[in-house]
Backbone as CSV, one residue per row, in Angstrom:
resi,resn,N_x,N_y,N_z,CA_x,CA_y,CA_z,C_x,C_y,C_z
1,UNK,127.744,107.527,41.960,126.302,107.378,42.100,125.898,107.610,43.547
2,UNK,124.814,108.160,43.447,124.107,108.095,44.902,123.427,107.075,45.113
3,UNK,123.787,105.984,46.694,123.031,105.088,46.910,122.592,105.163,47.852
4,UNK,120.980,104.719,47.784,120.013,104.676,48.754,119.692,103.185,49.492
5,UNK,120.042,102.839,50.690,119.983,101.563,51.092,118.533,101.277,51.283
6,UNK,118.153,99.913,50.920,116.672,99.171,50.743,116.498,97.957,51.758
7,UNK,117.677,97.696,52.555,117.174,96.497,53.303,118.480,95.592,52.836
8,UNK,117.960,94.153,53.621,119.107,93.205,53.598,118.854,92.220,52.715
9,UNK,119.279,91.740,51.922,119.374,90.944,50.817,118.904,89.436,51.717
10,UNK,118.675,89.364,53.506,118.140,88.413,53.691,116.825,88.711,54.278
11,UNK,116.264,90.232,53.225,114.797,90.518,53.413,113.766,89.547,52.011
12,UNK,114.860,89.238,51.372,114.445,88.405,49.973,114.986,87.153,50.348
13,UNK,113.599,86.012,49.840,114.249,84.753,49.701,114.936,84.556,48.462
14,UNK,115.820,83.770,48.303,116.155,83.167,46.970,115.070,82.566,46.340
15,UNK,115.287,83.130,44.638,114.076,83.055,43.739,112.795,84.031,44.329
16,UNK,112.521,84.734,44.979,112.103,85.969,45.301,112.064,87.091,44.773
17,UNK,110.901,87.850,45.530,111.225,89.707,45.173,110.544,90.389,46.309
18,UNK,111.076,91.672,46.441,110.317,92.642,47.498,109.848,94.004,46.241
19,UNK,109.144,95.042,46.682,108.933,95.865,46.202,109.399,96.723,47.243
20,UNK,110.046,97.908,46.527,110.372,99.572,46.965,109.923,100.426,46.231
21,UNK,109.097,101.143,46.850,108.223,102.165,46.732,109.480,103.392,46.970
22,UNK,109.330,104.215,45.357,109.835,105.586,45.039,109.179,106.526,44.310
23,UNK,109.185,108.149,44.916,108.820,109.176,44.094,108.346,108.419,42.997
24,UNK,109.183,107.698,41.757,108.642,107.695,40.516,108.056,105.876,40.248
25,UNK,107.774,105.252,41.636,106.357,104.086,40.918,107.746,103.184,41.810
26,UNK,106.700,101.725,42.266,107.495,100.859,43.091,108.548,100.281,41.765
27,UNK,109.394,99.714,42.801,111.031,98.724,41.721,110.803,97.756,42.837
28,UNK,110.963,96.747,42.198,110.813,95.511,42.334,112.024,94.736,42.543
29,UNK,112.988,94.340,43.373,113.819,93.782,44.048,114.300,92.618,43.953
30,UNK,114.956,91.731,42.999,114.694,90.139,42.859,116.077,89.751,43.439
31,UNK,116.129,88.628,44.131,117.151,87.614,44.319,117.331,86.555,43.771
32,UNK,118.149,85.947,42.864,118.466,84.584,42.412,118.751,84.126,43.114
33,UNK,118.674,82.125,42.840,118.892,80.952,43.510,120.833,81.224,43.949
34,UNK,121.120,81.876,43.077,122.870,82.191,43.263,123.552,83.499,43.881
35,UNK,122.140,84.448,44.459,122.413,85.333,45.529,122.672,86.411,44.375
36,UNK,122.297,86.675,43.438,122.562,87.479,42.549,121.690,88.418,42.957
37,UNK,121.349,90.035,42.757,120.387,90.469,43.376,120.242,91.733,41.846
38,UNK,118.612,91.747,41.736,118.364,92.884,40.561,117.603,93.653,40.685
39,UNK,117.445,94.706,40.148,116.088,95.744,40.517,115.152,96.450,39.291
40,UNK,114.173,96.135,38.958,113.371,96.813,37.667,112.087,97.427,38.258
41,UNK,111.630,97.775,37.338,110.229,98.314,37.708,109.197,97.269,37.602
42,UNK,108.653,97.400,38.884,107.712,96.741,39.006,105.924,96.417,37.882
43,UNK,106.478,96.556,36.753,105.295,96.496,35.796,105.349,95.685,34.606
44,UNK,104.980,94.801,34.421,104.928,94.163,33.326,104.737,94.707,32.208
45,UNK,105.807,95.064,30.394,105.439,95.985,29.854,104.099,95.198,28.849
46,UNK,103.677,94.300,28.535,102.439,94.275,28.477,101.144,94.148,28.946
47,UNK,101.155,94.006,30.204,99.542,95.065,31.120,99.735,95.165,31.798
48,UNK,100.835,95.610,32.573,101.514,96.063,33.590,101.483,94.775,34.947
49,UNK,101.608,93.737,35.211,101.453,92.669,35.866,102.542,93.229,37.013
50,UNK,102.196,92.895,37.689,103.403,92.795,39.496,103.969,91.659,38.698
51,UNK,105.659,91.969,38.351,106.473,91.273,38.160,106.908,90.830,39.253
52,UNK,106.723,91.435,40.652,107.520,91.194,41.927,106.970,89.654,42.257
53,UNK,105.663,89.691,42.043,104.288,88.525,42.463,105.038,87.342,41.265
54,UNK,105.798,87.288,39.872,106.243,86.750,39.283,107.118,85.276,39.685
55,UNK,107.091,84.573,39.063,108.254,83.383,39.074,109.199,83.208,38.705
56,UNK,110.761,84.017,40.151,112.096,83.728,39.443,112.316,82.620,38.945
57,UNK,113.322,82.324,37.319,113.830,81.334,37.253,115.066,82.041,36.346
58,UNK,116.315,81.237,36.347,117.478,81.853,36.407,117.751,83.610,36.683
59,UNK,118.127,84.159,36.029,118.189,85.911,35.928,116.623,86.037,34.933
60,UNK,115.410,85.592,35.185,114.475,86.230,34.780,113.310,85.653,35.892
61,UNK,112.478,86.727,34.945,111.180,86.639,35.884,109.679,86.437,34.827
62,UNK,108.729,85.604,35.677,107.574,85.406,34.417,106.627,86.140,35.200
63,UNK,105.879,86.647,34.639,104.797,87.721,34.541,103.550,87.078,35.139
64,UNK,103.343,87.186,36.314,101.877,86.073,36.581,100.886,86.154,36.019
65,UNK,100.513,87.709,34.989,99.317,87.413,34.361,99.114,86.890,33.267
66,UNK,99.904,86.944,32.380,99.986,86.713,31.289,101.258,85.685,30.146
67,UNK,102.123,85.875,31.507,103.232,84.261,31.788,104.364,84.659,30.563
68,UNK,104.366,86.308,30.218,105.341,87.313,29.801,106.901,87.037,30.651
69,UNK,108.119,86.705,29.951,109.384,86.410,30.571,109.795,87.811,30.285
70,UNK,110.597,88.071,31.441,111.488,89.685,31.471,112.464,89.204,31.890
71,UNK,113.819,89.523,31.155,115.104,89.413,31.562,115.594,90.361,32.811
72,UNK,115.892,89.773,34.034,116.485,90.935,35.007,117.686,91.715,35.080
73,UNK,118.425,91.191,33.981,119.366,91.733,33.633,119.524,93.114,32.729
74,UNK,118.271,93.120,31.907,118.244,93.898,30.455,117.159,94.813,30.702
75,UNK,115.795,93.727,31.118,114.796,94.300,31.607,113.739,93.918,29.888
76,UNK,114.196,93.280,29.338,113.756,93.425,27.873,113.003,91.618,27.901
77,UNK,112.025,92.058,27.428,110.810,90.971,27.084,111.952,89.792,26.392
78,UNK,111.450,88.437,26.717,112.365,87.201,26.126,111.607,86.497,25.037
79,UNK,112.235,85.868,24.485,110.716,85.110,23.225,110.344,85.951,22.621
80,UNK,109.217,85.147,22.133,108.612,86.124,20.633,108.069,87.385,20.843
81,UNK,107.718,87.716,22.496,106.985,89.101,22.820,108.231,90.106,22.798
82,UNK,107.429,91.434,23.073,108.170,92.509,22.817,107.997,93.738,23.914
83,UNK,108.722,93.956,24.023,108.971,95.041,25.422,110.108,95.452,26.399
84,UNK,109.745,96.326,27.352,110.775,96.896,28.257,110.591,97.433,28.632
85,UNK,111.293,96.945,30.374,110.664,97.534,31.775,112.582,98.152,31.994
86,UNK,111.994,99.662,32.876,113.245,100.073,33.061,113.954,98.793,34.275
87,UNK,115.271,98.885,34.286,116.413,98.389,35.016,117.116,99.578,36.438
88,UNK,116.855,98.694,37.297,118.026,100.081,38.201,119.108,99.533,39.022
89,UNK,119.912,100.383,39.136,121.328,99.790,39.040,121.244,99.075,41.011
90,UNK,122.164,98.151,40.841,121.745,97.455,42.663,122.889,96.883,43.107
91,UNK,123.272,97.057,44.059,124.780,96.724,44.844,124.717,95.845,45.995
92,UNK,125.350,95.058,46.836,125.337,94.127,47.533,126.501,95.056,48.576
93,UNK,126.437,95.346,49.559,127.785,95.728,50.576,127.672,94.377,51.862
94,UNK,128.137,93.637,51.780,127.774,92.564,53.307,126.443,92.125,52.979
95,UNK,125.549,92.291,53.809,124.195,91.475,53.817,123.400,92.821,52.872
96,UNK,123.594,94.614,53.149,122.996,95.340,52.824,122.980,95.748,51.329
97,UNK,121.481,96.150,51.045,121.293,96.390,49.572,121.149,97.415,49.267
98,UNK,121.461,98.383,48.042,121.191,99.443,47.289,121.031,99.834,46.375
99,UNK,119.637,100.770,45.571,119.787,101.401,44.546,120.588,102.549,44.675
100,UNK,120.804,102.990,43.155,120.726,104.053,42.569,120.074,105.260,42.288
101,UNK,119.688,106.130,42.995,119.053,107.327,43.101,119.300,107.989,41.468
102,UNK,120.456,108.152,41.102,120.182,109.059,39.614,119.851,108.395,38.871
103,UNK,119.729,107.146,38.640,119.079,106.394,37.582,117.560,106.312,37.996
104,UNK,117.160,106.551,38.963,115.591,106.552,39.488,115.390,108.035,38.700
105,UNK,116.017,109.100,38.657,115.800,110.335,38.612,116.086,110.727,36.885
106,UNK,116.666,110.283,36.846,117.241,110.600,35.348,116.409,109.767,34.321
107,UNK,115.966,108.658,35.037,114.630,108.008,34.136,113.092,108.209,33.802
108,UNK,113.305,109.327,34.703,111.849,109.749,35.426,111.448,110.831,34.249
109,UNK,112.998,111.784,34.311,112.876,112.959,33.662,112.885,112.698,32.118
């Protein structure tokens, strides 16, 4: 894979998110309370809400507008709702973080 570095994993607080802005729409950056680190698209798939603006709690995130849970792992709506926000792949090297460039690209297309 090609990886594109985004910053330092102590640019996110724990239970946090940053947004990165790419060619194909910002990804949204989350850190767990356990330093776990994930990356989806920044849109809520039912009205597109800043998931980033959201409330981590374990590996998910709640939707501030509409209080929609997205798994950060799957990217797939939790509970009785229904949906799915793409996932992109994210690596930890030392403090520094990275996506995945062909999964940005290959999702696009």
């Amino acid at each position: 894979m090609n990886w594109i570095a985004i910053g330092s994993i102590t640019d996110i607080p724990p239970r946090g998110a940053r947004c990165v802005e790419t060619p194909q729409g910002k990804i949204a950056v989350f850190r767990t309370t356990d330093d776990q680190v994930f990356a989806i698209d920044d849109h809520c798939p039912h009205k597109g809400g800043p998931l980033s603006q959201g409330i981590v709690h374990g590996a998910a995130v709640t939707c501030p507008l509409h209080n929609w849970v997205i798994s950060l792992e799957t990217g797939k709506a939790l509970g009785a709702d229904e949906g799915l926000v793409r996932t992109i792949p994210v690596k930890v090297e030392g403090e520094r973080l990275f996506i995945a460039l062909e999964a940005l690209a290959s999702k696009a297309a």
